[in-house]
C-alpha positions in Angstrom: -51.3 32.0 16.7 -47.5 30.4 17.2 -44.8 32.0 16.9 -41.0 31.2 14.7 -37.8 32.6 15.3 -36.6 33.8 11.7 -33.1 31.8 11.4 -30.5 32.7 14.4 -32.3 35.7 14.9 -34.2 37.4 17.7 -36.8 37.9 15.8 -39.9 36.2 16.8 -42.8 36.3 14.2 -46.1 34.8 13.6 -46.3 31.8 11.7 -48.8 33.6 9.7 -47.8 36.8 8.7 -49.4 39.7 6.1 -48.5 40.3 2.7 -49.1 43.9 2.4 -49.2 43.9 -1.4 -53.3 43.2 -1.3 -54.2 46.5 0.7 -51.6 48.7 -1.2 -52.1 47.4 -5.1 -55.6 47.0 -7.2 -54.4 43.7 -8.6 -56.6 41.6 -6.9 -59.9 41.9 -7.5 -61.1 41.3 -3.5 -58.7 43.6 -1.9 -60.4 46.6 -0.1 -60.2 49.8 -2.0 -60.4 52.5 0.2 -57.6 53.5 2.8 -59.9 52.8 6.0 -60.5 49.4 5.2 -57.0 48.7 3.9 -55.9 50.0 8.0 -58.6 48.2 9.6 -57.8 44.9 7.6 -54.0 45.3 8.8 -54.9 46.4 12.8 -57.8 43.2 12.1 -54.6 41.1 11.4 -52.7 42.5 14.4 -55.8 41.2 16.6 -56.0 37.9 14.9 -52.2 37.5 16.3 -50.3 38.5 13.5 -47.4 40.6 14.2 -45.2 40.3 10.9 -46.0 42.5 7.8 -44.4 41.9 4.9 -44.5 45.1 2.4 -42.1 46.7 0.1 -41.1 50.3 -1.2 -42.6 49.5 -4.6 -45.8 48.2 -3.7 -48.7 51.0 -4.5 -45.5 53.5 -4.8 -45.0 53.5 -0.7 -48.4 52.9 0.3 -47.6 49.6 1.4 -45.1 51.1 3.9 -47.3 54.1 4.9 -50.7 52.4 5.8 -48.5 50.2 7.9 -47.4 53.6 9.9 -51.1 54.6 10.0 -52.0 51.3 11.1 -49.9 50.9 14.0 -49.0 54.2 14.8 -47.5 54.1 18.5 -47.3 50.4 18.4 -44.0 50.3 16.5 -42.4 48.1 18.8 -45.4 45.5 19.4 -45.2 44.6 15.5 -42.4 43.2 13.0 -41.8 45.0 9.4 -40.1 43.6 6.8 -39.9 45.6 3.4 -37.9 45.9 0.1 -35.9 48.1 -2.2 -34.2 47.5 -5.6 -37.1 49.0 -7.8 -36.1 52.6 -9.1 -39.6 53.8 -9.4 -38.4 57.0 -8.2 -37.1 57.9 -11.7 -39.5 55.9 -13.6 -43.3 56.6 -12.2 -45.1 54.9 -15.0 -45.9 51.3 -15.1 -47.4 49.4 -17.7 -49.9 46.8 -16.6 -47.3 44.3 -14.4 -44.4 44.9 -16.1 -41.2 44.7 -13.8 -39.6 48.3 -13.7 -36.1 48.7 -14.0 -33.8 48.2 -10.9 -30.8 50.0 -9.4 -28.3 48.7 -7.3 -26.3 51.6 -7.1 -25.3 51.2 -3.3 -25.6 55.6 -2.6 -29.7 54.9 -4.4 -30.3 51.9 -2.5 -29.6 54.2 1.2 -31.6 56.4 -0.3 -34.1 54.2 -1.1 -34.0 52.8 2.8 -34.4 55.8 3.8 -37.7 56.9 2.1 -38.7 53.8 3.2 -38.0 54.5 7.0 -39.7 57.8 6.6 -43.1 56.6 5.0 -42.9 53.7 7.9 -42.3 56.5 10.3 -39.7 54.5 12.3 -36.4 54.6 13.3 -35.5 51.1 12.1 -36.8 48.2 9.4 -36.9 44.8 11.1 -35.8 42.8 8.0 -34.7 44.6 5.1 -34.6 42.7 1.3 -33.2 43.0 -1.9 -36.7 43.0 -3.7 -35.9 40.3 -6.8 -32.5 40.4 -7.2 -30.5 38.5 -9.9 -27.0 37.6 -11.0 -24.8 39.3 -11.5 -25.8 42.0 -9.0 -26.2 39.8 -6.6 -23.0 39.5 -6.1 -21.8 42.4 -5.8 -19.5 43.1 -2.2 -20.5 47.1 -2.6 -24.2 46.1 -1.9 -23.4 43.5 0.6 -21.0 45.9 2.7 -24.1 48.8 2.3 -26.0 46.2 4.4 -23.7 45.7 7.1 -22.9 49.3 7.4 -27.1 50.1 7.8 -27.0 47.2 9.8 -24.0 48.7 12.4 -25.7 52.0 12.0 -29.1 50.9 13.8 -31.5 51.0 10.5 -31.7 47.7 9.8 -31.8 45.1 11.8 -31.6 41.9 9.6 -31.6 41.3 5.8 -31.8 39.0 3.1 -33.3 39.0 -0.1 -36.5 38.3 -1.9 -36.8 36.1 -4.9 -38.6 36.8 -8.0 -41.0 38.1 -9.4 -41.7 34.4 -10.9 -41.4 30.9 -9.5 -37.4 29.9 -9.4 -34.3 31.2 -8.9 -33.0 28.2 -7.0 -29.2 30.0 -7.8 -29.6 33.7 -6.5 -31.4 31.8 -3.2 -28.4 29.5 -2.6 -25.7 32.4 -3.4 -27.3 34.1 -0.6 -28.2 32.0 1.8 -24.5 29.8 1.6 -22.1 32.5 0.4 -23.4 35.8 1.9 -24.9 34.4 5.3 -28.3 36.6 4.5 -30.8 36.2 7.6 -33.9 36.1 5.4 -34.6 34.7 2.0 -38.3 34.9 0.5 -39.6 32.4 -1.7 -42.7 30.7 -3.6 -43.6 27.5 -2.2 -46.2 25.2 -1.6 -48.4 21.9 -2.4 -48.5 22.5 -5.9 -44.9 24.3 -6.5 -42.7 22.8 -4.4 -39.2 23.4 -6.5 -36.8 25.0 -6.3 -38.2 25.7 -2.3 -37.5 21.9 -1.5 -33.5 23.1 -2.3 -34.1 26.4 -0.5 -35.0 24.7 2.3 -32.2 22.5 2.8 -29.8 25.4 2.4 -31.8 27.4 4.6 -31.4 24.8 7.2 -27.3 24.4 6.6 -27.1 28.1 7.1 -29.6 28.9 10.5 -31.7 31.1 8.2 -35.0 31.7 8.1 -37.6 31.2 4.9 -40.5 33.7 4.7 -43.0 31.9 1.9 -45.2 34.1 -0.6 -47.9 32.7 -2.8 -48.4 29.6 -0.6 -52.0 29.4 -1.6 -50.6 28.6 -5.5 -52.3 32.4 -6.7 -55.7 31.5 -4.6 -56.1 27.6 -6.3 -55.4 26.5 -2.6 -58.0 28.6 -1.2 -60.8 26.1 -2.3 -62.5 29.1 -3.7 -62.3 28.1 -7.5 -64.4 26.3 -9.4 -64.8 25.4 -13.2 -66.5 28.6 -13.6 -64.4 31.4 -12.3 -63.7 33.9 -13.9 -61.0 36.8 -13.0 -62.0 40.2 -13.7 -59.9 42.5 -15.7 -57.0 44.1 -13.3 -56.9 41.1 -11.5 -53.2 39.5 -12.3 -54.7 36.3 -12.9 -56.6 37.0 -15.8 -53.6 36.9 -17.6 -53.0 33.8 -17.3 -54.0 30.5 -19.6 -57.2 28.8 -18.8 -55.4 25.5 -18.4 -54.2 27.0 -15.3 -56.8 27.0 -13.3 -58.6 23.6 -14.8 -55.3 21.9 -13.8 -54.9 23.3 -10.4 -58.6 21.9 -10.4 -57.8 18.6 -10.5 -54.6 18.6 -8.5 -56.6 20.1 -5.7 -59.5 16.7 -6.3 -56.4 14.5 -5.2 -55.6 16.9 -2.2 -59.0 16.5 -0.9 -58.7 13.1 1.0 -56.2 13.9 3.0 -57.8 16.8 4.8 -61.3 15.8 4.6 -61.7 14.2 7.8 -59.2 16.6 10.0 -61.8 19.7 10.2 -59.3 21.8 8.3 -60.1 23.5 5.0 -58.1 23.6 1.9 -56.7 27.0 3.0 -55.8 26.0 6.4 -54.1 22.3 5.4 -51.9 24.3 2.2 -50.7 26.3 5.4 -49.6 23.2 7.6 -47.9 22.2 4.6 -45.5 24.2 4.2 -45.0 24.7 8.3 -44.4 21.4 8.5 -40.5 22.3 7.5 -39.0 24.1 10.7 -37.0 26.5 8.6 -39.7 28.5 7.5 -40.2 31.0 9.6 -43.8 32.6 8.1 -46.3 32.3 5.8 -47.7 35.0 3.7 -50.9 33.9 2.3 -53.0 37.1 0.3 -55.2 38.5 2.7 -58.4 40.6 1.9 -61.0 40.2 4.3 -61.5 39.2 7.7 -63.1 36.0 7.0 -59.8 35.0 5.3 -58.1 36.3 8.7 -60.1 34.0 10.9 -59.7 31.0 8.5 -55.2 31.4 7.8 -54.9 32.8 11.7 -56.6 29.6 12.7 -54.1 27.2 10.9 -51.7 26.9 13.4 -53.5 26.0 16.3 -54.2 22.9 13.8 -52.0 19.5 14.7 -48.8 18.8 12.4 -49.5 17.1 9.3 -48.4 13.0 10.0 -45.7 12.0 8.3 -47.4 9.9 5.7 -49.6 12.9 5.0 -46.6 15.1 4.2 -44.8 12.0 2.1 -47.9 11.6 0.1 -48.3 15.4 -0.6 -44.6 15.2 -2.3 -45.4 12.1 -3.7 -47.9 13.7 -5.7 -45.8 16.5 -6.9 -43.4 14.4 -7.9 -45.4 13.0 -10.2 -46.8 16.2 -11.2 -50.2 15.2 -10.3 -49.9 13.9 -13.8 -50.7 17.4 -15.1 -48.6 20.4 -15.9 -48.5 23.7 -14.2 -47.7 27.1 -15.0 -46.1 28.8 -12.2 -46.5 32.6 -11.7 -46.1 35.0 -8.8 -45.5 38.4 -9.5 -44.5 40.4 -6.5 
């Protein structure tokens, strides 16, 4: 495993980090079910070198943040958490199917919010703490901004930024934060096959010293190499929702990907990785994890060379002709 510094910070995280939404939701169809494995899976992780978990407040209504504390209980300071609020799921329990829930950005709910959060992680302290999915106008608010530099001043937080979402985009809210508020940490969707608006990100990201943390950067599983014509997604599973043009188009993007990995012993998985570290500013990748097979194969990316130059250019060059084949965009965390 290597290791990033998120922006200017301190912070030292693994260029492969955990998405904690797989072992604290049932919307993927692989993801262990019962609380054991979902522990083992993260401490797994943590032996694999993976010291950044990503989770959030909302994710399994605090389980994400509690099987963290259960996972790494006494070992606090060996790992790095970053976790969300902005979801009042408090006052509004029931969900139906993935439908966003309302938000509150009510500056006395959101310190109450950080601190649930701090007691279901059982520490004294959230590494990076994010807006989960913020949009305008809220965004710029100064009564939310100053809350985060008071938590910050007051030892809870150490470093925050924001999270955008829940669907590809949102180029706006990203640059807001990153070149008028000065945010440490911006979350984003990016990779092979949805490069925009993280190309733009990126360049901000870079004119501000902050660091990028990338979700969905296996394009929902299509970069796994696990898909085929066949597949089918059960019912729960997010991606049944989708259109079935979706997954035959990723198809044949991922046909023109294939020469330019196949003689470097990487797999699709571990190439859609270098990818997107090939841009210094992100700090970490979150690919969806849900067995140790998949830890072995993303943990292993790294040690990987960087892609060459014309590998990279002909990766964009592809995208930017849209592998002559739409694609819906989703990602719903």
């Amino acid at each position: 495993m290597k290791y990033r510094p998120i922006g200017r910070t301190d912070l030292q995280v693994s260029e492969v980090g955990f998405g904690c939404w797989t072992v604290s939701t049932d919307w993927w169809a692989e993801g262990p079910k019962d609380e054991a494995a979902r522990v083992r899976l993260l401490q797994q992780g943590f032996e694999y070198g993976i010291n950044y978990f990503d989770t959030a407040d909302t994710y399994g209504d605090g389980l994400g943040e509690e099987i963290l504390a259960k996972a790494f209980a006494g070992r606090r300071d060996k790992i790095v958490i970053g976790t969300k609020v902005g979801y009042d799921w408090y006052a509004h329990p029931d969900r139906r199917g993935q439908q966003e829930r309302p938000q509150n950005w009510d500056p006395q709910f959101l310190r109450g919010a950080v601190e649930q959060s701090l007691r279901r992680l059982g520490s004294e302290y959230i590494d990076v703490l994010q807006y989960h999915n913020i949009k305008n106008p809220d965004l710029q608010r100064d009564d939310i901004w100053e809350l985060l530099d008071r938590l910050q001043a007051e030892g809870k937080i150490r470093y925050y930024g924001i999270a955008l979402g829940p669907a590809i985009g949102w180029q706006e809210e990203g640059e807001y934060a990153l070149r008028r508020r000065h945010c440490h940490a911006v979350m984003m969707i990016y990779n092979a096959l949805e490069q925009d608006p993280g190309r733009a990100l990126i360049a901000a990201a870079g004119e501000a010293g902050a660091g990028l943390q990338v979700r969905v950067p296996h394009s929902s599983g299509l970069l796994e190499g696990k898909f085929t014509g066949e597949t089918r997604f059960t019912k729960g599973d997010h991606r049944a929702h989708r259109r079935r043009e979706w997954l035959e188009n990723g198809l044949k993007k991922i046909a023109l990907l294939e020469p330019l990995f196949a003689d470097t012993g990487m797999t699709l998985g571990q190439f859609a990785l270098k990818f997107i570290l090939r841009s210094p500013e992100i700090a970490t990748t979150l690919p969806n994890i849900y067995s140790e097979q998949q830890l072995q194969e993303f943990c292993a990316a790294p040690d990987f060379p960087d892609l060459a130059d014309q590998v990279f250019a002909e990766v964009n060059r592809l995208y930017n002709e849209n592998f002559g084949l739409p694609q819906p965009a989703f990602g719903l965390v």
